[in-house]
C-alpha positions as CSV (number, residue, x, y, z in Angstrom):
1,X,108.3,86.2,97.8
2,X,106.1,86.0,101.0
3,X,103.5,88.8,101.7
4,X,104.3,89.7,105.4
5,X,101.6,89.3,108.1
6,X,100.6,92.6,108.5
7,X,100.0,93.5,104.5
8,X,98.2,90.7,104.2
9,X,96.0,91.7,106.9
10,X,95.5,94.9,105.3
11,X,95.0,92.9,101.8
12,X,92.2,90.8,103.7
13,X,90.4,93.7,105.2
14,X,90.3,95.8,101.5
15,X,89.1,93.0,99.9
16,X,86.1,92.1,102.6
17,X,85.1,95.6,102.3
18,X,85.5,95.4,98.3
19,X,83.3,92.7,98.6
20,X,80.4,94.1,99.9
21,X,77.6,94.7,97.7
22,X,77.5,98.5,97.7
23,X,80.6,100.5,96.2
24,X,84.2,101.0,98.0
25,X,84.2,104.8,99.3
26,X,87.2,107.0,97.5
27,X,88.1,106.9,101.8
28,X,88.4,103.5,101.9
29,X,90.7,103.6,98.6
30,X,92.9,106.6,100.0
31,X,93.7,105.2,103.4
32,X,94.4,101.4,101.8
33,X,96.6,103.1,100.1
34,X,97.9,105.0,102.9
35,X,97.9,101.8,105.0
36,X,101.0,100.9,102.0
37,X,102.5,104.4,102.4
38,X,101.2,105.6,99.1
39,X,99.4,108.9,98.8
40,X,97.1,109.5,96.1
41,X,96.8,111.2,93.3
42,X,99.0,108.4,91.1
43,X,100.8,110.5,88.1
44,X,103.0,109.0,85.5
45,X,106.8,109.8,85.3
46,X,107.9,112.5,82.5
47,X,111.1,110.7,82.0
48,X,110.8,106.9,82.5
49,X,108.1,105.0,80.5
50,X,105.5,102.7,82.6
51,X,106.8,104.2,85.5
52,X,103.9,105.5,88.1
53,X,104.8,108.2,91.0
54,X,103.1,109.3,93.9
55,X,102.5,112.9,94.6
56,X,106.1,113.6,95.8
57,X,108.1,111.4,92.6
58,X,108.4,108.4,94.8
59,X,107.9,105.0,92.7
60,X,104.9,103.1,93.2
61,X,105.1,100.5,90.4
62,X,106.3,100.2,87.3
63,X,104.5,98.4,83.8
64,X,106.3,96.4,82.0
65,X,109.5,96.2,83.6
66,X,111.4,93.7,81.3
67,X,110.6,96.1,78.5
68,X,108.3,92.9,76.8
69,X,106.1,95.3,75.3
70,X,106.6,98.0,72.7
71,X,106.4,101.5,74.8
72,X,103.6,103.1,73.4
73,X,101.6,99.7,75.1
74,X,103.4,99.8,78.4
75,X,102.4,103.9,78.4
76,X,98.7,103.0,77.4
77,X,98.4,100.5,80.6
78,X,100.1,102.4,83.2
79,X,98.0,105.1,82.4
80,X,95.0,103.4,82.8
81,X,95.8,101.9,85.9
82,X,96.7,105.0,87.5
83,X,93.2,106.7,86.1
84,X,91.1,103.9,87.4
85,X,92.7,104.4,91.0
86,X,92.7,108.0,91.1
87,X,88.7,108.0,90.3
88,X,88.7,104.8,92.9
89,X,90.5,107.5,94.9
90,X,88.1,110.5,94.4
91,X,90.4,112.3,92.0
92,X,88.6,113.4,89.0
93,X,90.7,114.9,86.2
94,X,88.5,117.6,86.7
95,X,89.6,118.4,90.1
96,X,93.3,117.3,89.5
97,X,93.1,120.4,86.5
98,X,91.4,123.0,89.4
């Protein structure tokens, strides 16, 4: 599968600015995200394990989807990935809880 012009023009310009020496602004993070249609906070589905959701239930990605790794694995890495954006993103679990 071929990345199309225009997302790897987005892909390019994220990883320029992630390459500078000072840190990526949560801004930055929100609209590259935003750039893909994906709006941030990331939350993990209730009902289908290793699958992440956007704020309004629409699929983002899912871990594991061959179902390789026992689910309690699958659970642990989807849920890291989606902390590690959502503090790249500005969300705190403190300010997702207020």
């Amino acid at each position: 599968m071929s990345i199309g012009s225009t997302h790897r023009a987005a892909i390019n310009a994220f990883n320029a600015t992630a390459a500078k020496p000072q840190p990526v602004s949560d801004r930055t993070i929100r609209t590259a995200f935003l750039d893909q249609n994906v709006e941030l906070p990331l939350r993990l589905s209730e009902t289908d394990i290793g699958v992440v959701l956007d704020p309004h239930g629409c699929d983002v990605f899912t871990v594991d989807v061959n179902n390789e790794r026992p689910d309690d694995e699958a659970l642990a890495i989807a849920l890291f990935i989606v902390e590690c954006v959502n503090e790249a993103g500005g969300f705190s679990e403190e300010h997702l809880d207020a």
